[in-house]
Every structure is written in structure tokens, then in C-alpha cells.
N, CA, C and O atoms as CSV, one atom per row, in Angstrom:
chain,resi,resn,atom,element,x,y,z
A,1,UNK,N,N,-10.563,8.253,-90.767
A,1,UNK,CA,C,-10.373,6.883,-91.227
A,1,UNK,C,C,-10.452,5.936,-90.031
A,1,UNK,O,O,-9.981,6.313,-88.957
A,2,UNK,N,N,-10.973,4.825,-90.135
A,2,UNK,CA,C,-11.325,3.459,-89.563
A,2,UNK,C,C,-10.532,2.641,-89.451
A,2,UNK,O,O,-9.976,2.464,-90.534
A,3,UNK,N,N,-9.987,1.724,-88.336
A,3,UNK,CA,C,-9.564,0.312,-89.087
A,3,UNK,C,C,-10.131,-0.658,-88.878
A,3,UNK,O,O,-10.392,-0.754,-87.678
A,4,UNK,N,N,-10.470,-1.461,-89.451
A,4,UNK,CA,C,-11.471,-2.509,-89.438
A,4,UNK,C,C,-10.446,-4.045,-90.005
A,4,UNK,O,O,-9.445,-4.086,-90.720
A,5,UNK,N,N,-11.346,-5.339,-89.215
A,5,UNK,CA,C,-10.571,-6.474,-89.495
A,5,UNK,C,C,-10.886,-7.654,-90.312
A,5,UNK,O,O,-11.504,-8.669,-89.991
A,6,UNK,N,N,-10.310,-7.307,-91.499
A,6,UNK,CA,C,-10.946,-8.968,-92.411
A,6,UNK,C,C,-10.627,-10.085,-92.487
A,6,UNK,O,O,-9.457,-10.423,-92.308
A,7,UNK,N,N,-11.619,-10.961,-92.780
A,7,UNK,CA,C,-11.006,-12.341,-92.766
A,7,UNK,C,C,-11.562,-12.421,-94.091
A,7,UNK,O,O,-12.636,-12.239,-94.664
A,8,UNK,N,N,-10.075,-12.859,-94.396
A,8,UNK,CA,C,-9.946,-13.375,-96.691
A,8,UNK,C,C,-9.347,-14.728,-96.301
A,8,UNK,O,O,-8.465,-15.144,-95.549
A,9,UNK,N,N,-10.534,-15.381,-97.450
A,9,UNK,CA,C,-10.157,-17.285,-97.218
A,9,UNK,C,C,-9.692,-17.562,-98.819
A,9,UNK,O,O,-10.280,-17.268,-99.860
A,10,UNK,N,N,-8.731,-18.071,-98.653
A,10,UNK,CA,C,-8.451,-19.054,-99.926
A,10,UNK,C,C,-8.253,-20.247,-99.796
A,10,UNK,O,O,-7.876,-20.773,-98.749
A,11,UNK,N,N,-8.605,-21.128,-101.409
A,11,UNK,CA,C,-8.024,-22.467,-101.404
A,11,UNK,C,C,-6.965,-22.603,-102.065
A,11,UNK,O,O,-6.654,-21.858,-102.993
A,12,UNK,N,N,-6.189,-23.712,-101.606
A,12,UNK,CA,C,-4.856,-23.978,-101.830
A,12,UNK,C,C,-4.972,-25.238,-103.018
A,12,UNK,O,O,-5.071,-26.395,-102.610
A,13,UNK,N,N,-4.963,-25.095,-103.771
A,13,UNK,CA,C,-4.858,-26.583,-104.353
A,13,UNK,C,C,-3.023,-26.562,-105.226
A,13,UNK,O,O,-2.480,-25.655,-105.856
A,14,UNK,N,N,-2.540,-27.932,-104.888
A,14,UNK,CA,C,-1.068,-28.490,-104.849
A,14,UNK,C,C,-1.198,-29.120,-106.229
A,14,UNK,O,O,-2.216,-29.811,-106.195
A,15,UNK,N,N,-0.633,-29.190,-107.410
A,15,UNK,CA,C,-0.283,-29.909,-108.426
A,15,UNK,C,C,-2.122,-30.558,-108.962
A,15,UNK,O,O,-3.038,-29.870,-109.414
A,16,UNK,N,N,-2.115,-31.709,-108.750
A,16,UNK,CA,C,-3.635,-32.495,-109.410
A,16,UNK,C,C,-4.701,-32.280,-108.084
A,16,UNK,O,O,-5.894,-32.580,-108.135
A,17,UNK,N,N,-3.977,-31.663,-106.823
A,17,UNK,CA,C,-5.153,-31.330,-105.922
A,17,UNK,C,C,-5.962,-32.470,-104.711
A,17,UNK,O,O,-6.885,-32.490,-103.897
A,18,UNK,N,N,-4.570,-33.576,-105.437
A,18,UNK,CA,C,-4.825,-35.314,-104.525
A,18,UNK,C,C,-4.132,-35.200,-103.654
A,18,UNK,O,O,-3.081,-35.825,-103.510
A,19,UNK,N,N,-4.670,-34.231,-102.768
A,19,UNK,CA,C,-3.908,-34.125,-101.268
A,19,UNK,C,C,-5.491,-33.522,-100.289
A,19,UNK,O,O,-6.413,-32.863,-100.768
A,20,UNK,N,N,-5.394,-33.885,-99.234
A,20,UNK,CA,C,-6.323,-33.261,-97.817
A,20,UNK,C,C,-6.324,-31.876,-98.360
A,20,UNK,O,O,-5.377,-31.178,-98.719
A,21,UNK,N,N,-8.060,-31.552,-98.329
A,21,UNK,CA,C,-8.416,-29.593,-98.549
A,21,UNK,C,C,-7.261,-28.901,-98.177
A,21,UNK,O,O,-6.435,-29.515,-97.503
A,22,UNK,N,N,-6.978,-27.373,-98.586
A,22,UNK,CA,C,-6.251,-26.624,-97.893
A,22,UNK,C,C,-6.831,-25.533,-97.985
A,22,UNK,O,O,-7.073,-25.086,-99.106
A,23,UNK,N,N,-7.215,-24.802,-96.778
A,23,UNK,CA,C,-7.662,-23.481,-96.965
A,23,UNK,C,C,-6.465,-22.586,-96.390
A,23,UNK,O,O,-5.609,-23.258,-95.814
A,24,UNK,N,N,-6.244,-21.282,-96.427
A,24,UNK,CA,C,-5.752,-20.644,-95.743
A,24,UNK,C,C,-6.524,-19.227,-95.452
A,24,UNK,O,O,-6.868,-18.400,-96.296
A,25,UNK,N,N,-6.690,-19.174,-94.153
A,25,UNK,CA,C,-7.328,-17.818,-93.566
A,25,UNK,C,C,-6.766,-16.944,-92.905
A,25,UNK,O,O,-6.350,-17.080,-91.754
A,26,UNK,N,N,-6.676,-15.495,-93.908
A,26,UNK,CA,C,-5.780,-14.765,-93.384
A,26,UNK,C,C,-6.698,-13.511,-92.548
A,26,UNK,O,O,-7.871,-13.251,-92.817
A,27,UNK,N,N,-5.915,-12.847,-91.533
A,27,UNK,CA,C,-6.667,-11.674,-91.274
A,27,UNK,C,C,-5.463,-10.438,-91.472
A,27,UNK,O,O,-4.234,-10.426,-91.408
A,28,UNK,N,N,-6.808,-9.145,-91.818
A,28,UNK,CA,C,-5.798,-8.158,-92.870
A,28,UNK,C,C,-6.311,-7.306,-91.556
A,28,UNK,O,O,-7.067,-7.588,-90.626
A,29,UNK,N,N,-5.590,-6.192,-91.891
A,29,UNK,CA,C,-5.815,-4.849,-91.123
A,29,UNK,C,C,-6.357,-4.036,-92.733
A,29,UNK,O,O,-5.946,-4.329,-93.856
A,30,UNK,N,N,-7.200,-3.158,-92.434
A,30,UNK,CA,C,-8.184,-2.564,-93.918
A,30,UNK,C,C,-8.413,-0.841,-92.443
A,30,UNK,O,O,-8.870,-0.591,-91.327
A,31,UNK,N,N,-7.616,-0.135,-93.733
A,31,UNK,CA,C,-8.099,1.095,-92.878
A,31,UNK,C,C,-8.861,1.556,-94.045
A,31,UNK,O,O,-8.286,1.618,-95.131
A,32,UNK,N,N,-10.698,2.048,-93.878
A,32,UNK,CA,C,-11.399,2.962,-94.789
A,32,UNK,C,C,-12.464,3.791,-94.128
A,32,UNK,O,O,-12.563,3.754,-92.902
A,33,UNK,N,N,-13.139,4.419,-94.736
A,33,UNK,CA,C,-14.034,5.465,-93.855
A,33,UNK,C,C,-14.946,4.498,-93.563
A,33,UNK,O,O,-15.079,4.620,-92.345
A,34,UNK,N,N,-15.727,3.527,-93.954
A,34,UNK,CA,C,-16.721,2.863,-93.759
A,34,UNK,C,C,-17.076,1.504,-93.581
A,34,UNK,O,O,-16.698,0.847,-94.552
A,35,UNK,N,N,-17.430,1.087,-93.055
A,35,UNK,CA,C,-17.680,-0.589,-93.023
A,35,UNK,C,C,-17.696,-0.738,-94.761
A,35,UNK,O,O,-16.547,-0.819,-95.196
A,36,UNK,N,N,-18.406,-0.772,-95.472
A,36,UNK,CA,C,-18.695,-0.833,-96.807
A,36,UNK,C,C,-17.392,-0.793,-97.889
A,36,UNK,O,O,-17.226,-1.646,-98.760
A,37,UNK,N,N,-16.770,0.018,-97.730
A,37,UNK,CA,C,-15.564,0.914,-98.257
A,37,UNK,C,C,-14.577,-0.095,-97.756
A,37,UNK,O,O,-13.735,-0.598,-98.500
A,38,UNK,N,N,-14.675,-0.337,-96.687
A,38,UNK,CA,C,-13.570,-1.442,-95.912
A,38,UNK,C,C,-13.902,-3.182,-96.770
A,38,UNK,O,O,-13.124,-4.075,-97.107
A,39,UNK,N,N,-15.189,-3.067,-96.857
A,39,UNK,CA,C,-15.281,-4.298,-97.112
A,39,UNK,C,C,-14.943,-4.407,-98.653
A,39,UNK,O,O,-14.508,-5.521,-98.942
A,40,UNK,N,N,-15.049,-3.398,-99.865
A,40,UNK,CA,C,-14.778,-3.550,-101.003
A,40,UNK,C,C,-13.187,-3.707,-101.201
A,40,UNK,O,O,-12.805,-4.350,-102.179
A,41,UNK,N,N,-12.065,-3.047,-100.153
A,41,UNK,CA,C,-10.938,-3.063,-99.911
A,41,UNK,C,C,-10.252,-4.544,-99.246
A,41,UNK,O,O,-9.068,-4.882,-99.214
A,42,UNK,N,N,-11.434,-5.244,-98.756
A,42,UNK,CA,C,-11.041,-6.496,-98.322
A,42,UNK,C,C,-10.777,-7.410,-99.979
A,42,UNK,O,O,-9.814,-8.047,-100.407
A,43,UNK,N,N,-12.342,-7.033,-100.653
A,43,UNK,CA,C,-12.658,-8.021,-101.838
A,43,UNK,C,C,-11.199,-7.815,-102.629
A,43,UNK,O,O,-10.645,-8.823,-103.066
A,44,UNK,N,N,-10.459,-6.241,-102.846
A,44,UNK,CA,C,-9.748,-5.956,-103.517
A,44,UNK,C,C,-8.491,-7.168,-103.340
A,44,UNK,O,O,-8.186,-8.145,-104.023
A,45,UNK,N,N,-7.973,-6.614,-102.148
A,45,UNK,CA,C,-6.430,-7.473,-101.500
A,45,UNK,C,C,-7.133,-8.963,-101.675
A,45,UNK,O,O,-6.344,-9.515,-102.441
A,46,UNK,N,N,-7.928,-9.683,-101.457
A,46,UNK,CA,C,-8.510,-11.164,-101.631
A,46,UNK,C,C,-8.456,-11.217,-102.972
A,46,UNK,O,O,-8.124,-12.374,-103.234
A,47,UNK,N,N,-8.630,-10.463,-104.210
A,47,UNK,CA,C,-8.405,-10.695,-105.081
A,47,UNK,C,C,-6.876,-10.671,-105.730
A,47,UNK,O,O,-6.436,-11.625,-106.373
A,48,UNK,N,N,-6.175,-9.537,-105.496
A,48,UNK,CA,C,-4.570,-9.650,-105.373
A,48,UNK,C,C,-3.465,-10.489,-104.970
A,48,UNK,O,O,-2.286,-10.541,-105.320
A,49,UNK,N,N,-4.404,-11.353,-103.853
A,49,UNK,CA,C,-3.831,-12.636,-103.401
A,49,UNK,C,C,-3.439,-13.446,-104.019
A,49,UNK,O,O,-2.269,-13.823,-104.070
A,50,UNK,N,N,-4.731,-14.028,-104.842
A,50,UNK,CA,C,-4.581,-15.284,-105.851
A,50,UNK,C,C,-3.396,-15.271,-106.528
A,50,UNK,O,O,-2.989,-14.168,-106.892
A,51,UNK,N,N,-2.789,-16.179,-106.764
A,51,UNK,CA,C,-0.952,-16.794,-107.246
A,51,UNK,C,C,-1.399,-17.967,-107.846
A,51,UNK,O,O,-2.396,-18.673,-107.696
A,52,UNK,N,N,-0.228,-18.010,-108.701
A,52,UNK,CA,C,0.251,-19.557,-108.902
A,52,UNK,C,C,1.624,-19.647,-108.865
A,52,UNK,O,O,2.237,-18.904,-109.631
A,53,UNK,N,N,2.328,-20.484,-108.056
A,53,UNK,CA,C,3.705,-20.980,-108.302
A,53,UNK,C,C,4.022,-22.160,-107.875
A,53,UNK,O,O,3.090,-22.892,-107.545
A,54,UNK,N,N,5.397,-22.659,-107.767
A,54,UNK,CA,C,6.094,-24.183,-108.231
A,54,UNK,C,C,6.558,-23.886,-106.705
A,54,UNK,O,O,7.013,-22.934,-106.072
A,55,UNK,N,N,6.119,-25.475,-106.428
A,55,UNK,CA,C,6.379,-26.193,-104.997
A,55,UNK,C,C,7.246,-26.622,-105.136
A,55,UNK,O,O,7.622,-26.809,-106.294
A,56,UNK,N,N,7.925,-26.959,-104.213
A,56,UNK,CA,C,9.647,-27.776,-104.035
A,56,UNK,C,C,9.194,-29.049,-104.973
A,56,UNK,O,O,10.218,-29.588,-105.391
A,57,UNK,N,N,8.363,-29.515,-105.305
A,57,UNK,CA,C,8.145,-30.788,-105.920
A,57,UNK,C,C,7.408,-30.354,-107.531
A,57,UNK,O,O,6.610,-30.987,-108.222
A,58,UNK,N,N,8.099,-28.944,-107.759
A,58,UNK,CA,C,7.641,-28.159,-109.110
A,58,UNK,C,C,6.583,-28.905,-109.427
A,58,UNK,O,O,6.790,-29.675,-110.365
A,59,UNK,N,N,5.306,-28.937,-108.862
A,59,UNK,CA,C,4.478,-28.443,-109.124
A,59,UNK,C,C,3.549,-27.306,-108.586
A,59,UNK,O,O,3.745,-26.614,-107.586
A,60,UNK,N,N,2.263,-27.248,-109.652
A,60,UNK,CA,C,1.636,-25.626,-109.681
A,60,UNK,C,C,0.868,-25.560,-108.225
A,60,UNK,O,O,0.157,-26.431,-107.724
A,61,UNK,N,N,1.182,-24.407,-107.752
A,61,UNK,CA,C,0.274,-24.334,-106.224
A,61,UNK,C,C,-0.470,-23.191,-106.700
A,61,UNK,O,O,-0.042,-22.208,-107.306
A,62,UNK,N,N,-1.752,-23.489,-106.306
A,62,UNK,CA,C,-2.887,-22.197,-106.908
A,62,UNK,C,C,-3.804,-21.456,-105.680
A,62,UNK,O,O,-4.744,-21.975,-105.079
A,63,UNK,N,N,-3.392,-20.438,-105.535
A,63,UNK,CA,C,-3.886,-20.014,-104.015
A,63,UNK,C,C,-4.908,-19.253,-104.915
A,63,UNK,O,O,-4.624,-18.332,-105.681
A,64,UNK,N,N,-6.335,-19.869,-104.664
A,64,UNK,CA,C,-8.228,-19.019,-105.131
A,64,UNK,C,C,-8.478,-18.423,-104.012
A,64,UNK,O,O,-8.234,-18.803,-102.867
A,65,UNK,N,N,-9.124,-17.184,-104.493
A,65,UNK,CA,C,-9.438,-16.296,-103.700
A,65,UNK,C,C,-10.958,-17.035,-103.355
A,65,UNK,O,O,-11.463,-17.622,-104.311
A,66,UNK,N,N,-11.835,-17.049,-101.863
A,66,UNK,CA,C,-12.784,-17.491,-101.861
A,66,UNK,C,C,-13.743,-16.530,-101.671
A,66,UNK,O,O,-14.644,-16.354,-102.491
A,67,UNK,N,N,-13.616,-15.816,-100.538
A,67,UNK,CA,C,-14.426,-14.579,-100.127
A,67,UNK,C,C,-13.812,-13.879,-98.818
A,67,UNK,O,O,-13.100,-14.264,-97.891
A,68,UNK,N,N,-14.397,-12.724,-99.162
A,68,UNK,CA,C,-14.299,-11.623,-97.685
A,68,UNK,C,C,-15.226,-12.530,-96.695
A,68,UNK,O,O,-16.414,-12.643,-97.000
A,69,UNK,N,N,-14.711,-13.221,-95.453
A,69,UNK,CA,C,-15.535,-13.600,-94.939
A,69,UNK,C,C,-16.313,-12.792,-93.677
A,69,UNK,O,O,-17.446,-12.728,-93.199
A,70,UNK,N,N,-15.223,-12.323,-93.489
A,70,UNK,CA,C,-16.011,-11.264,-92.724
A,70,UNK,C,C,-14.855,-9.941,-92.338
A,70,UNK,O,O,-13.668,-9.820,-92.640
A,71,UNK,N,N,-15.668,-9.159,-91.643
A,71,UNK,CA,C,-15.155,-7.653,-91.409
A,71,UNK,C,C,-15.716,-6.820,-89.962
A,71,UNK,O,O,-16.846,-6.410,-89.695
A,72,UNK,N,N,-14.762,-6.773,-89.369
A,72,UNK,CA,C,-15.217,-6.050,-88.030
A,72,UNK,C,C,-14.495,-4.804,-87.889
A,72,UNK,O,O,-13.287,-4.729,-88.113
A,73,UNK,N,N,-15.169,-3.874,-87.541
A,73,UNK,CA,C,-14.462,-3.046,-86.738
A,73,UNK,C,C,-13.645,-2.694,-86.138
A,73,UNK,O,O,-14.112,-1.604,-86.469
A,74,UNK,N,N,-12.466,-2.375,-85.273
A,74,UNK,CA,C,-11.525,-2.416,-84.081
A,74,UNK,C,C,-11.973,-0.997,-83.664
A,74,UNK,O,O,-12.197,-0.163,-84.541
A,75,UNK,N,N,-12.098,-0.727,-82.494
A,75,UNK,CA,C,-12.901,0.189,-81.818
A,75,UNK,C,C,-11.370,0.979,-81.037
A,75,UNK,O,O,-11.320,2.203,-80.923
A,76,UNK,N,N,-10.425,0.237,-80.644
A,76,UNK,CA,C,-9.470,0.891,-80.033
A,76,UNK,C,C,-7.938,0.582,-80.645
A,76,UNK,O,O,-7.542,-0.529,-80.293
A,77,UNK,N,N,-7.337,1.052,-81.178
A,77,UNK,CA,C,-5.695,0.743,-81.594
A,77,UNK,C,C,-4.780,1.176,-80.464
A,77,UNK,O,O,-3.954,2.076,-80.611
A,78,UNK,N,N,-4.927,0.605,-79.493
A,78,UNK,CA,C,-3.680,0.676,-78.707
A,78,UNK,C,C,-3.332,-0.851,-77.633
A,78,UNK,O,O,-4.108,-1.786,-77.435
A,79,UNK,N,N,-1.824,-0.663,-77.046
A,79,UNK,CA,C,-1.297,-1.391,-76.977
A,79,UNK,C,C,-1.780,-2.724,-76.177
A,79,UNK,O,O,-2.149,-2.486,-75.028
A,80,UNK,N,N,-1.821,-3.612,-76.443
A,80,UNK,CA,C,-2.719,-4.841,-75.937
A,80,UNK,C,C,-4.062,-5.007,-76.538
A,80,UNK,O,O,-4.608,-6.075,-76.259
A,81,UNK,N,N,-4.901,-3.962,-77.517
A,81,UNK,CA,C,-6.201,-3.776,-77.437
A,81,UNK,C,C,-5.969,-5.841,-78.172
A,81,UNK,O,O,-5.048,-6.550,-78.578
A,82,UNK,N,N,-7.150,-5.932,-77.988
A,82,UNK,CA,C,-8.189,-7.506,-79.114
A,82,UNK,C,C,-8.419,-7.115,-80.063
A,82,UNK,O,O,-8.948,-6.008,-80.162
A,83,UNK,N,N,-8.115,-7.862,-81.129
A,83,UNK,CA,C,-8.535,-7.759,-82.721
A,83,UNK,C,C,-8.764,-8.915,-83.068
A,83,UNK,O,O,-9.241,-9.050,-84.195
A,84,UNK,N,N,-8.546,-9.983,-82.350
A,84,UNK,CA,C,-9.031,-11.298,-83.292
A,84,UNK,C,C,-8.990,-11.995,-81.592
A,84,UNK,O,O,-8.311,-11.610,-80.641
A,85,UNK,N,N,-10.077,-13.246,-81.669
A,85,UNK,CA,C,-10.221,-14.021,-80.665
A,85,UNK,C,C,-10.878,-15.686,-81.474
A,85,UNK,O,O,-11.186,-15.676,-82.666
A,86,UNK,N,N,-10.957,-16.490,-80.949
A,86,UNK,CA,C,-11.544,-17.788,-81.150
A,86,UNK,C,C,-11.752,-18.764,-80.033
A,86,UNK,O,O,-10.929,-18.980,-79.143
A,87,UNK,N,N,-12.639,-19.195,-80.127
A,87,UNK,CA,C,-12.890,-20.310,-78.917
A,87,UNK,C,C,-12.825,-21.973,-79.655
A,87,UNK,O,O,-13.576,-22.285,-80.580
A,88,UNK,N,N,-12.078,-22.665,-79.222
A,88,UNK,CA,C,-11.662,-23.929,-79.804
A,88,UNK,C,C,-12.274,-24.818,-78.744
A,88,UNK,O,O,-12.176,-24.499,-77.559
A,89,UNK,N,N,-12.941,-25.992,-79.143
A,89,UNK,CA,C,-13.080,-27.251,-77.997
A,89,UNK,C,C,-12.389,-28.509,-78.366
A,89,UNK,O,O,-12.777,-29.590,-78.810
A,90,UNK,N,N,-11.205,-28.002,-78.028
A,90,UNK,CA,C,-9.795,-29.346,-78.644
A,90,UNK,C,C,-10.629,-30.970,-77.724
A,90,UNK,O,O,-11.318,-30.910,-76.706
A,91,UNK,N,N,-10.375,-31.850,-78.258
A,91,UNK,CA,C,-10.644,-33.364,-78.476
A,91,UNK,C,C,-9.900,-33.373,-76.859
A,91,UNK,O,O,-10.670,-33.293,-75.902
A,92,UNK,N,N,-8.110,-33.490,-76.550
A,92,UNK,CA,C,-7.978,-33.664,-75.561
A,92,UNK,C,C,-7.235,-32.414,-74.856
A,92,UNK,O,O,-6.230,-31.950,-75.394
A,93,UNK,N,N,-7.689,-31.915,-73.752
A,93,UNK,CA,C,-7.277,-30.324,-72.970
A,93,UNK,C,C,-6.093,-30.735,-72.755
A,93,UNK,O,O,-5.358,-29.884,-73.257
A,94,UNK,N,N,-5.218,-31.887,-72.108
A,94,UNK,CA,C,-3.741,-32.164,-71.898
A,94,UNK,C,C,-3.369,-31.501,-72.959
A,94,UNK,O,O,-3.143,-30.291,-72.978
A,95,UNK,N,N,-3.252,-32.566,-74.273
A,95,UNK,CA,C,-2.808,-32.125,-75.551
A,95,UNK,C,C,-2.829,-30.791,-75.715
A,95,UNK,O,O,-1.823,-30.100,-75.877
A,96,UNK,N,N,-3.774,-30.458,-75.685
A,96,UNK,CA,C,-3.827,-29.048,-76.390
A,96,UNK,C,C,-3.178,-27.735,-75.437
A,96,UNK,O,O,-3.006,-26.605,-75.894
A,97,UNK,N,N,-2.956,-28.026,-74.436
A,97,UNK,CA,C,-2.238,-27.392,-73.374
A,97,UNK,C,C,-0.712,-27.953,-73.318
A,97,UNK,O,O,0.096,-27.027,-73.254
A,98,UNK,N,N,-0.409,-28.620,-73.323
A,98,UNK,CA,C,1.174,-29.371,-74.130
A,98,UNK,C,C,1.500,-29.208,-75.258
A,98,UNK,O,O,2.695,-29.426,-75.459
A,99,UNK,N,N,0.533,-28.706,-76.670
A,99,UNK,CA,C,1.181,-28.406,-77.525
A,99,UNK,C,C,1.543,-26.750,-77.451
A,99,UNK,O,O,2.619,-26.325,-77.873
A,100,UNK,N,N,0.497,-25.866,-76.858
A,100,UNK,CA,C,0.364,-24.720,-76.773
A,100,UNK,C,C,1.357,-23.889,-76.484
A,100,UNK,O,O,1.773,-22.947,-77.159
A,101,UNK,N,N,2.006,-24.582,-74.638
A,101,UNK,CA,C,3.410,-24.741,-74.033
A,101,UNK,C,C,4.497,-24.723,-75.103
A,101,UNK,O,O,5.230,-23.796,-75.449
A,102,UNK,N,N,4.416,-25.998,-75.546
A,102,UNK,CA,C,5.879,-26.114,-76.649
A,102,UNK,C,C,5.973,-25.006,-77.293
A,102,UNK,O,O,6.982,-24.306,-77.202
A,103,UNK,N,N,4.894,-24.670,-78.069
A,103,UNK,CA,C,4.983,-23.629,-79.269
A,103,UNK,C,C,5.422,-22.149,-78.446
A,103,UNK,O,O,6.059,-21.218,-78.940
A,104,UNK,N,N,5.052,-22.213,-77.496
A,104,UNK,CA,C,5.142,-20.840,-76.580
A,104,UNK,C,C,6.666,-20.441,-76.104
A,104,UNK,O,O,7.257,-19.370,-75.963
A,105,UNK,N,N,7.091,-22.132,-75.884
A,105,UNK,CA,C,8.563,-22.232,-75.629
A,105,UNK,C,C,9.561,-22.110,-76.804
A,105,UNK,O,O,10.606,-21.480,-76.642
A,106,UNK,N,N,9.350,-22.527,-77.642
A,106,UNK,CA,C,9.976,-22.440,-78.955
A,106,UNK,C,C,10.097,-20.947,-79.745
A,106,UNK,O,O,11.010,-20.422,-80.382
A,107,UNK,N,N,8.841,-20.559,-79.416
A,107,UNK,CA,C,8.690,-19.298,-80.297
A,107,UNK,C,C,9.262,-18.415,-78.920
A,107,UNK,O,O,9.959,-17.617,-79.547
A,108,UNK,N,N,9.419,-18.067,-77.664
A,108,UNK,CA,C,10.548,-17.381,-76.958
A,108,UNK,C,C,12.216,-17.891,-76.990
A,108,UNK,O,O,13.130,-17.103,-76.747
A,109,UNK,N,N,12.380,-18.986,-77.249
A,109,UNK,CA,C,13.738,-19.079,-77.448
A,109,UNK,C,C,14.007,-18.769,-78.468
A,109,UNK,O,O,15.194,-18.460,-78.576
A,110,UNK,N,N,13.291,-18.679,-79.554
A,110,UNK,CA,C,14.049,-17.915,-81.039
A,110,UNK,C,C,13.598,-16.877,-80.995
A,110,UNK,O,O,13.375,-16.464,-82.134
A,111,UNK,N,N,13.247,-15.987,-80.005
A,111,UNK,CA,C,13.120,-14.144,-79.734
A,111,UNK,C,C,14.130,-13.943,-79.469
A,111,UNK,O,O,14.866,-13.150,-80.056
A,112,UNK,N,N,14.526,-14.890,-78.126
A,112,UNK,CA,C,15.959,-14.459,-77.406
A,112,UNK,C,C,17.099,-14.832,-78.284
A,112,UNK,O,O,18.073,-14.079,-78.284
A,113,UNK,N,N,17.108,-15.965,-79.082
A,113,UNK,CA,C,18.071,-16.240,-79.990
A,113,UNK,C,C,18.188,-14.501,-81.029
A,113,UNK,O,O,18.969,-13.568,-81.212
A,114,UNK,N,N,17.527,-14.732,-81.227
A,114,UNK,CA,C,17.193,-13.238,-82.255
A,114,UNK,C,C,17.702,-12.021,-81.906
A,114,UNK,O,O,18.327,-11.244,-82.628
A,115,UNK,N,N,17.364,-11.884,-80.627
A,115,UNK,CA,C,17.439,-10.355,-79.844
A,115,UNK,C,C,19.163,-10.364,-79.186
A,115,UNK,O,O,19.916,-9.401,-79.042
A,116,UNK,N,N,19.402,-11.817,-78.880
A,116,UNK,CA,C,20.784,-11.614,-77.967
A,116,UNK,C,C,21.945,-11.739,-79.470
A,116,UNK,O,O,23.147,-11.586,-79.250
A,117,UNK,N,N,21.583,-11.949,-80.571
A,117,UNK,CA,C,22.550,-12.431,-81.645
A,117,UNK,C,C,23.287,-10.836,-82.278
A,117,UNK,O,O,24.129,-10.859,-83.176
């Protein structure tokens, strides 16, 4: 057996849907013998996804399954290996290096909050 990495996209639509797009893109871990086999196992869970339920403002949130968008391989499962990467060209590098920081800082103080509690 294989593990290979999918990306399953859905849309989000909120009550009448009069809000900014929402997609959400998830990536799965899919262990199967084959690229092929992996990828029908992606379509599966992308289809299992789809929901409907009540937002704090009870209304219907409808998560559509869109597609397997894609499926790679992982060639090595061990510790540190890469499974997902992206290259972004943020508007301003300060910003995006100041928000990066914060989030980096935030998300270690609630490890240590976590771990020392």
C-alpha cells in the first residue's frame, strides 16, 4: 500500500449565499495500491464530506463537494518528510512576514499553554 495526497475542494454557501465565495480546500492522506484506486478513494471521502447544518445565525450552511483536485504521491513517510508546499507572492513581504510571526507566536504559546497545564 501507497500513500498518496489529495486535494478535495468544496463550496461553502451560508443561508441565501449573499456573502464573498467560500471555498474550502482540504488535503487528505488516501492510502491505496494505486494512483487510480487512490484517486477513486479521494472522489469517495469528497463525496462524504458534503453537509448541511445551522450557523450560529441558524441558517443552512451547505458544504458541495467540487472535485478531487488533485493527487500526488508521497514517496517517503518519515519524520520531517514534505507533503504539501505552495509558493505565494503576498502584495506586501512586511505584512506577510508580520502576520506569519504573530500566528507562529500565538500558535507556540497555546502549545506551551497546553503542554505546561
Amino acid at each position: 500500500m501507497n500513500w498518496y495526497l489529495a486535494k478535495i475542494v468544496y463550496q461553502v454557501i451560508s443561508g441565501k449565499g449573499v456573502h464573498n465565495p467560500q471555498v474550502d480546500e482540504q488535503f487528505r492522506l488516501i492510502k491505496a495500491d494505486e494512483l487510480e484506486w487512490a484517486w477513486e478513494k479521494a472522489q469517495i471521502v469528497g463525496r462524504r464530506g458534503e453537509d448541511i447544518f445551522k450557523n450560529d445565525r441558524d441558517e443552512n450552511v451547505h458544504w458541495n463537494f467540487i472535485a478531487v483536485e488533485d493527487v500526488t504521491p508521497i514517496e517517503n513517510m518519515e519524520d520531517g518528510s514534505q507533503i504539501y508546499a505552495r509558493t505565494k507572492e503576498p502584495e506586501s513581504m512586511e505584512e506577510y512576514i508580520q502576520l506569519t510571526k504573530a500566528k507562529a507566536k500565538l500558535l507556540y504559546a497555546n502549545s506551551t499553554t497546553t503542554i505546561v497545564a
